[in-house]
N, C-alpha and C positions, 0 to 999 in steps of 0.2 A: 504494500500500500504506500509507504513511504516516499518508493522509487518511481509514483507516478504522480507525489505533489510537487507542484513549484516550490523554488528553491527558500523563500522567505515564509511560505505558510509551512514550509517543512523543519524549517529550523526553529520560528516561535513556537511549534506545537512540541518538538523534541527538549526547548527549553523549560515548557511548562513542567512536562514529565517530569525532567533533571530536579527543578526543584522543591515538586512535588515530593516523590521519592527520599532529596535530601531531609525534606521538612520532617517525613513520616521516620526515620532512623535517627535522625538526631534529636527527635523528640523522647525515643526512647534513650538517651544519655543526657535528656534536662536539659535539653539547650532547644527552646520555645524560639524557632524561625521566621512563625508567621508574627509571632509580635515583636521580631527585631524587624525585619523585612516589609510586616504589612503596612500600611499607610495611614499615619497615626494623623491628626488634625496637624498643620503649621505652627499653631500657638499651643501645643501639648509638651510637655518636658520629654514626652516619649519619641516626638518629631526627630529625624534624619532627615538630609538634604535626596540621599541615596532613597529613600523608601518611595519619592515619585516616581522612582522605574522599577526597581524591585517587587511592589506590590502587586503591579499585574502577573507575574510571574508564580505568585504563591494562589494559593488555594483550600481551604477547610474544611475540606474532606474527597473523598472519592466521586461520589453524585456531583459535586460541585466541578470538578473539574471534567469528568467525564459530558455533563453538558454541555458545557463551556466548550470545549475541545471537539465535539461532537458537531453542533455548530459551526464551529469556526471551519473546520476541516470541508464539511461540505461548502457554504457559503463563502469564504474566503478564499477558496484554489479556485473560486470561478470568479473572483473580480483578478487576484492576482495573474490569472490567464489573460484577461481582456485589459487588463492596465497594465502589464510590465512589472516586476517585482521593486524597482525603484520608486512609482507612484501608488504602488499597493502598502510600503514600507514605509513612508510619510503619512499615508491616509490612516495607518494603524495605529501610529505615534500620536497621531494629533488627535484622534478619539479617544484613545487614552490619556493624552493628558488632560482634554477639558473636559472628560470626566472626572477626574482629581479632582478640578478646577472648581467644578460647581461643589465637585460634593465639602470640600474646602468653603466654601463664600459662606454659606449656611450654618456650617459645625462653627467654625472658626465665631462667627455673631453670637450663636445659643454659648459658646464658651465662655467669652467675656459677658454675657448676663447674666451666667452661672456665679460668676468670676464677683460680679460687682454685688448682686446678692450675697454672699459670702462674705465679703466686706463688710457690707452692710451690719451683716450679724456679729462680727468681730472675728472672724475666722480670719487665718494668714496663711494667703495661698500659699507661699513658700514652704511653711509646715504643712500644707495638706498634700503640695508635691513630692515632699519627702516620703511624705507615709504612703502616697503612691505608689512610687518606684518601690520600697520594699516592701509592698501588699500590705502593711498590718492594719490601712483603711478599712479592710475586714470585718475586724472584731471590734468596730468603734462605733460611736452612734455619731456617723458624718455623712451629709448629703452625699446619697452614692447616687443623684444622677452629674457630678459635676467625674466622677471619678470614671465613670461609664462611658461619659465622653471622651476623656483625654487617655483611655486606658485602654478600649476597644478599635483597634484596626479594623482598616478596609482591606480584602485581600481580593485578589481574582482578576479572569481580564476581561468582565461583563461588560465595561466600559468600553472598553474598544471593541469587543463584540457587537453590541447593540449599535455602534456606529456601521459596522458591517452589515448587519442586516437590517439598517436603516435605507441602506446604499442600494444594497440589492431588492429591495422592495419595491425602489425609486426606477430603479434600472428594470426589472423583469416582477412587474406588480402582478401579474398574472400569471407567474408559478405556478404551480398545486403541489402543496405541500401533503405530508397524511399522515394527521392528529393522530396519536396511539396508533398507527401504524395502519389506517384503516378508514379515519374520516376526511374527505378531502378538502383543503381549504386553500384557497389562495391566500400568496404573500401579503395581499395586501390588506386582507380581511384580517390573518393569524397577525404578524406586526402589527396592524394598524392595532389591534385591539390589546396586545400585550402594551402598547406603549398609554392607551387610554388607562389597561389598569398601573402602569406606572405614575401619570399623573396623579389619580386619584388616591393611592396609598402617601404619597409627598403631601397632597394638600389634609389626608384623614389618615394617619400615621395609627400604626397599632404597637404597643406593647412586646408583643408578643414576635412581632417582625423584626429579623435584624438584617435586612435588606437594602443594600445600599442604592436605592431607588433614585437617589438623586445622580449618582454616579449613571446608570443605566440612561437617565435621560440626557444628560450632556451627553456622552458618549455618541446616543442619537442623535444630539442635535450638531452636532458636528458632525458626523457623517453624511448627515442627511444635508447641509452648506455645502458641503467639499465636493461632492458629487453634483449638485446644481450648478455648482460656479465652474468644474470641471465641462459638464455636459453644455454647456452655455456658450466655453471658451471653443471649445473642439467641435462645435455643429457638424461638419462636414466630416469628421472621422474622431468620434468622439472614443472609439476602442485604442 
């Protein structure tokens, strides 16, 4: 299977593996990858410069990547076909990062409210960062949604996924795709509607969800620009 993807959706998918793999054995010697790796808020004491490209790379758990990679593998050797792996390889990057991007604008605001409430009450963030970093936040009676925030990664490459099958929606909206393997739906029907229940889980957030929904929609909305403003520039041979 390998030896019939193009050469850039074959290497991110072989990277994914790689550091999937890594995450799952070094977790058995205590060395916790996806939360060095995954993508903490900018303003979190846990924040790396490295974690805006690392974190597409990691994944939290098996279904999670398996999707993800699943996806991508089909949908992404057919734009890297028709685009060239150098404009397949920009369009991936840049869905990924303004997925970061949004999901950053939003954390990064609920953090300093968290941040200014706390103040407020006489708490010192510097002390609640420390107890942070060495977990014992825990066993204390401390506002655990400020800790949740700055303590909880983003991992996975949903982000620049969902730019991809933004793209491909745009491009060949009349697919048929087949829901559980058996119900047929066009691209633009299946997209169009996962991206509806993206907005609405961002605008009525659940508890229970820990979905990085706002990453999934930049992702989108930058894939879905790059391919208009491409398809615009190249009328006459836009492949």
């Amino acid at each position: 299977m390998l030896n019939n993807l193009p050469q850039v959706t074959k290497n991110i998918l072989i990277l994914n593996i790689m550091f999937f793999v890594a995450s799952f054995f070094l977790e058995t010697q205590g060395i916790n990858l996806i939360q060095n790796f995954g993508a903490h808020y900018v303003n979190s004491p846990f924040f790396e410069p490295y974690q805006v490209v690392t974190h597409f790379f990691m994944h939290a758990d098996f279904f999670h990547i398996l999707f993800n990679m699943w996806i991508f593998v089909i949908l992404g050797a057919h734009l890297e076909k028709i685009w060239g792996p150098k404009r397949f390889f920009i369009f991936y990057l840049i869905s990924a990062f303004t997925a970061f991007a949004l999901f950053n604008i939003i954390g990064v605001y609920e953090i300093e409210m968290l941040k200014a409430e706390l103040i407020d009450a006489n708490y010192s963030i510097d002390q609640l960062n420390v107890l942070a970093q060495d977990g014992s936040y825990v066993n204390k009676s401390l506002p655990r949604d400020y800790f949740i925030k700055i303590f909880t990664p983003m991992v996975g490459a949903s982000g620049a996924i969902f730019g991809v099958m933004a793209a491909f929606t745009i491009l060949f909206p009349n697919t048929t795709f087949y829901l559980y393997f058996a119900i047929p739906v066009k691209a633009k029907f299946l997209v169009g509607a996962y991206l509806v229940y993206t907005v609405y889980m961002i605008l009525y957030p659940s508890e229970l969800d820990n979905t990085a929904h706002l990453a999934h929609l930049g992702g989108a909305i930058a894939g879905g620009i790059m391919v208009l403003y491409w398809r615009r520039q190249d009328r006459s041979n836009f492949w």
